[in-house]
N, C-alpha and C positions, 0 to 999 in steps of 0.2 A: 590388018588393022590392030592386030595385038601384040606385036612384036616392038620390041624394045628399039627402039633408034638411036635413046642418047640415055645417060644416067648424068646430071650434071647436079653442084652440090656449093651453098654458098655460108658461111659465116654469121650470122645473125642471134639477138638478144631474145632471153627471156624476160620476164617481171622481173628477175632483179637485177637486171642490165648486166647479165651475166651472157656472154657468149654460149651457143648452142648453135645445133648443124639445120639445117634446113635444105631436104635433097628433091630433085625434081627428076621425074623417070618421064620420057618422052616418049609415046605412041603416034602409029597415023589418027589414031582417034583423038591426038590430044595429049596437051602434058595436066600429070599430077602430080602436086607436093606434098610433102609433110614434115612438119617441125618434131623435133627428140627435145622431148619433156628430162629436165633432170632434178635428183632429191637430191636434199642436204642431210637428212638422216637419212641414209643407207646402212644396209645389211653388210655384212662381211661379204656373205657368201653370192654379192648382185654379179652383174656383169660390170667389166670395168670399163671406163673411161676412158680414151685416147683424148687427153690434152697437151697443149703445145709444153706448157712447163718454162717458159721463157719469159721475157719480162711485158710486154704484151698482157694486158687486163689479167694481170698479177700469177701470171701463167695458164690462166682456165680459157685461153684463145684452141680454138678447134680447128686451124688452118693444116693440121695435119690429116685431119680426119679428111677435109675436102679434098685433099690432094690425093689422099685414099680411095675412094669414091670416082674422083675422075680418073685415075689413073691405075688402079688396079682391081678395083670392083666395077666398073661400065665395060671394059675391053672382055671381061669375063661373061655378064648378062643380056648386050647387046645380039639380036636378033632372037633372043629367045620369046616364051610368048607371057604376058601380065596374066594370062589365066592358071600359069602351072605353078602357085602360088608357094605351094608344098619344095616343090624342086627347087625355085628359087631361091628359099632360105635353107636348103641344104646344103647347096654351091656355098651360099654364104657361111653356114656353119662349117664343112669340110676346108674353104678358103682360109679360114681364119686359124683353124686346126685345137685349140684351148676350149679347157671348159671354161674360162670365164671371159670368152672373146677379146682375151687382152693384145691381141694381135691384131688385127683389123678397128679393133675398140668395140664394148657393145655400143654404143652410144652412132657411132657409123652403121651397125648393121642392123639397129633398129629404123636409123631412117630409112635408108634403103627398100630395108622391106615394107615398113607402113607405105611409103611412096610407089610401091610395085602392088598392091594393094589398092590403093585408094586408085592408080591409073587401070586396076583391070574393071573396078565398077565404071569408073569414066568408059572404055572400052564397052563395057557389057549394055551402058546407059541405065545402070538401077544407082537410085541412091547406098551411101556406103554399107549402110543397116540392112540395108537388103543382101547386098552382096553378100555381105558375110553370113547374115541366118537363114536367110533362101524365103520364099512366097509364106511361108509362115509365120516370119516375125512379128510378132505384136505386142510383147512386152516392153511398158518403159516402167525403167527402175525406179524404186524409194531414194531420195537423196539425203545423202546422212550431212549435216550442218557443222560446222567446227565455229560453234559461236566465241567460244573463250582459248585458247592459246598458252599455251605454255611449250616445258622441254626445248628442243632446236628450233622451233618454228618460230619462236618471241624472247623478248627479253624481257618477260617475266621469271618468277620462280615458282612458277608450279611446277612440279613434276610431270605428271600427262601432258602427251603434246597434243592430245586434241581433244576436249568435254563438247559433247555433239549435245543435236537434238535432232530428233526423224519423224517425221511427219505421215505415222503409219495410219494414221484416221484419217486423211487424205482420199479424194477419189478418185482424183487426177495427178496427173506431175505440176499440172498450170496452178492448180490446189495450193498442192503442197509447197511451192516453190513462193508463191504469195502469203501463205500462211507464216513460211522461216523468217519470210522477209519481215514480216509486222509484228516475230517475236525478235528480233536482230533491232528495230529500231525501239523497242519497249527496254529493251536489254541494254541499250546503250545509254537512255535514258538512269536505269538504276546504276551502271557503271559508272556513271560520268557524275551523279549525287554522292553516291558513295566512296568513290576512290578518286574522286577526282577529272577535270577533263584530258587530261596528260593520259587517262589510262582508255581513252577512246583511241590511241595508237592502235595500229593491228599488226598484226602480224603477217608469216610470209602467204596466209590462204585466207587474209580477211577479217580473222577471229580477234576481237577486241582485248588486249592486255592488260587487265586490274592492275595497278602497281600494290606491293605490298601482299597481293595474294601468293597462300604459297598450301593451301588444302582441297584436294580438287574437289571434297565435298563440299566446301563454299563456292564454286565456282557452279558447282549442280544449283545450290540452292539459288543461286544469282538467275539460272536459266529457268529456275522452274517456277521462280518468282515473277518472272517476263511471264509465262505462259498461264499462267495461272488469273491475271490481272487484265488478263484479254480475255478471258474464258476460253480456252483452248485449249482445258487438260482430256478432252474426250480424243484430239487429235495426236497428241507426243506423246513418244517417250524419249529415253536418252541412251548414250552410248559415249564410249570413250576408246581412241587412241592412244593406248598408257606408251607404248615404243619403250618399253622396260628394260631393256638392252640399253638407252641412252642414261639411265641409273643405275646401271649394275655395274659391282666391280670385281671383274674374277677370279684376283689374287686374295680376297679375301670370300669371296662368294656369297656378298651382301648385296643390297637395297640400297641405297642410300637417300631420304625422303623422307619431307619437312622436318628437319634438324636431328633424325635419327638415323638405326641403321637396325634393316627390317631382313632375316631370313625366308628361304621359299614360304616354308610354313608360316610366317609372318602374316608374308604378302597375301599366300591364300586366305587367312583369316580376313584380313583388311577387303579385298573382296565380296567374300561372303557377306561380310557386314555391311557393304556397299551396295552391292542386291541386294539384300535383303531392307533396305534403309532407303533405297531410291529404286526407279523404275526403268529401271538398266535393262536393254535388251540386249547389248552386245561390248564386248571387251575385246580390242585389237592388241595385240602383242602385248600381254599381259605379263609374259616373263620373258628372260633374255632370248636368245636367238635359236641358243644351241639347247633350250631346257624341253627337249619332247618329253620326257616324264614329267615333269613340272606342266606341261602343256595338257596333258593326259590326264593326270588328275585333279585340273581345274577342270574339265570339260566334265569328267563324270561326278564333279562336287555339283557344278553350278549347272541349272536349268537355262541357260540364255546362250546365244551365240559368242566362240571365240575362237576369234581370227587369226590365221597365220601370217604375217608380214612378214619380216625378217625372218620367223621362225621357216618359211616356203622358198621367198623371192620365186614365185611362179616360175619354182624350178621341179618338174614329173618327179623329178630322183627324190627330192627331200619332201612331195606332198607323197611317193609311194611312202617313204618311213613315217610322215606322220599317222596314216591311214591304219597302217598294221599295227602302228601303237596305240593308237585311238586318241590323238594329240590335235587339239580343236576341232572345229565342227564348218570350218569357213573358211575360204580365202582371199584373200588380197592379192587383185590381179595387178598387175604392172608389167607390163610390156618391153620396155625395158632394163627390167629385173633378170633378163632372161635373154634379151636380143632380138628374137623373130617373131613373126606375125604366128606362126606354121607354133612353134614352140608355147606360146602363150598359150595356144586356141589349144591345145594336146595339154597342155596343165589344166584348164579348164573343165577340160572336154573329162577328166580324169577324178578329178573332183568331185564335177555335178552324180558323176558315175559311184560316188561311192557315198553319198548321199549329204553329200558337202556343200553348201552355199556359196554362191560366187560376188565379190564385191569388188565391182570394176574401180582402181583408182588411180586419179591423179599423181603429179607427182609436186612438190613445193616449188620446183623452178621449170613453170609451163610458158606457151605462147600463145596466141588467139586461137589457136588450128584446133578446130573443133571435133577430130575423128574421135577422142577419147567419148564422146557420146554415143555415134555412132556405135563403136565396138559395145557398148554397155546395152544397146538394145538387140544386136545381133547377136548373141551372145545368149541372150534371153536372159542374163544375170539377177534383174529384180534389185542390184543397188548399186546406187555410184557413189561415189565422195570423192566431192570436185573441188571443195572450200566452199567460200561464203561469197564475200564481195571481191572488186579488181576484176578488170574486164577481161583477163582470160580464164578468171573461173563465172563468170555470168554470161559469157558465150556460150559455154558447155550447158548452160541451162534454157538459152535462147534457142541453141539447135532442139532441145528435146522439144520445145514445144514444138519447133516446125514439126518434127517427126509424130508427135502426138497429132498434130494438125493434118497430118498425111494418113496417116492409120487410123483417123476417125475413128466409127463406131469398133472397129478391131481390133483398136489398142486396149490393154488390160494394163493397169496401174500395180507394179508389185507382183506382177505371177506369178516369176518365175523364181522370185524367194520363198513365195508362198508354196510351190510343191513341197519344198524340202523342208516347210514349219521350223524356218532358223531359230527364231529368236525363242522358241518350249512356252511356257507359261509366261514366259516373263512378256510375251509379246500384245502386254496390254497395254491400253492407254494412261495417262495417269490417271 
């Protein structure tokens, strides 16, 4: 019942009608799929790509990748068994022989394995949250909100690509997820008086586009001004995806942001005065990719959680060097980022071990396939960031309730951040 029969693998679009792989692994128990989520800001150091490059939807067609799949990753996996999860993605990583899976593509041997994955829960008959965290899962994560948009994600000019809000006062995910929503349409409201209706566009996770804004500390005030006008400062705070790598330039080893040009020590000042000015619990790639000392002492300046993105791509090698340096306090999971199911869950697994917070995330070019929920409660993570609106980031919210729904009185809101006390003092309300 758990041996592999077929590995088959088809062509199909994201949200922005961008080609992505879609692979289907076949049991006697049953076929499972899963769609490969792809970003438009990426790290250097992610797994690469395998795209066609030809003229085909402007060369990002993945017709090689499928051919990949059927024809040199199924002839290899077939008869093995969907439960030896570990093994499967070592074949995969030995097959492909590179660290950045540019041979097989990570983008092929991510589907692969989330699809050898999701068919051994099908196999086993537990839903996928189970499979992965075992009889004791019952954490559903905090959802972090990307209500305003800037950097790659819009074409606005903010610098940050993502000014959140988190709904840590919340006592459910159904809570909190109704809460975002009624500061998302308050917020739309003030955006659409003030900048105009044209600046109700969104971007690629939802987040509405001020035209004309270009200070992320207006863009705070814009959200905290929705939350406040609802009475709802006992519920939020904020957080932000700076992706500071997407303004940095390193032939000169500047900042470059709102009409200036800002060194480390700039930055960390700017910061500082951003905690200390608003109700900031968390800072995502706060500096470029490669700055672990820059990473390091932001983390022992500032009392709030920050995250590794780029600066990790949930790669064990570079969260061991952040760890020994004392370079954030948090990661950013991406699946992805790295290739394998087996890989991710060992970054993870590596993190929580060193007293590291885990923030399961999406990627900017996703599909309806809802496993990234899944993973964020098996996991025991405690936070996702899935975007806002657009129905493949409102699936990913749809599934948690059913999960919330299924773990009843078991499920705990936020637990599993809560061991590790991410967010320090800053983790009040407003």
């Amino acid at each position: 019942m758990t041996q592999i029969q077929d590995i088959r693998a088809r062509e199909i679009l994201d949200n922005r009608l961008e080609p992505t792989l879609r692979v289907t692994v076949e049991t006697a128990a049953g076929c499972a799929t899963a769609d490969v989520p792809a970003g438009r800001s990426r790290g250097e150091h992610e797994a690469v790509e395998v795209r066609d490059r030809d003229d085909r939807y402007s060369g990002l067609g993945v017709r090689r990748a499928v051919a990949t799949v059927e024809e040199q990753i199924a002839p290899q996996l077939r008869g093995r068994s969907v439960f030896e999860q570990r093994l499967l993605d070592e074949l995969l990583v030995e097959m492909d022989g590179t660290e950045t899976k540019s041979t097989l593509g990570g983008n092929t041997i991510t589907g692969v394995s989330l699809a050898c994955l999701k068919a051994g829960a099908t196999a086993a008959s537990q839903p996928l949250y189970r499979y992965i965290g075992g009889a004791t899962t019952s954490t559903l994560p905090i959802p972090f909100f990307d209500m305003i948009e800037g950097g790659e994600l819009s074409g606005s000019a903010l610098p940050f690509q993502e000014h959140q809000v988190v709904p840590i006062g919340a006592e459910s995910v159904s809570e909190a997820v109704r809460l975002a929503a009624e500061v998302y349409y308050e917020l739309g409201d003030l955006v659409a008086a003030e900048y105009g209706e044209a600046s109700l566009n969104v971007g690629d996770e939802g987040g509405y586009n001020p035209i004309g804004l270009t200070d992320p500390r207006d863009a705070f005030d814009l959200e905290l001004r929705a939350i406040e006008q609802l009475g709802y400062q006992n519920a939020f705070a904020l957080a932000a995806d700076v992706a500071a790598s997407q303004f940095y330039d390193p032939d000169t080893d500047r900042y470059a942001m709102m009409g200036t040009t800002m060194t480390r020590d700039d930055l960390l000042e700017f910061y500082e005065d951003l905690v200390d000015s608003y109700p900031i619990i968390s800072l995502e790639d706060p500096l470029h990719e490669n700055d672990f000392e820059g990473f390091a002492e932001l983390t022992d300046r500032l009392d709030t959680q920050i995250i590794g993105d780029d600066l990790f791509v949930t790669n064990p090698d570079r969260i061991h060097n952040g760890i020994a340096r004392g370079a954030g306090n948090a990661l950013l999971l991406k699946v992805n980022q790295i290739g394998t199911v087996t890989e991710a869950c060992d970054a993870a697994q590596l993190a929580a071990r060193n007293g590291y917070s885990i923030q399961v995330s999406e990627r900017s070019g996703q599909t309806a396939d809802t496993w990234l929920a899944d993973l964020a409660v098996g996991l025991d993570a405690g936070q996702i960031k899935t975007g806002v609106t657009r129905s493949e980031r409102t699936e990913q919210y749809n599934r948690l309730f059913e999960i919330e729904a299924n773990l009843g009185q078991a499920g705990t809101y936020g637990a599993g951040s809560s061991k590790n006390q991410p967010f320090g003092s800053a983790g009040e309300t407003l």
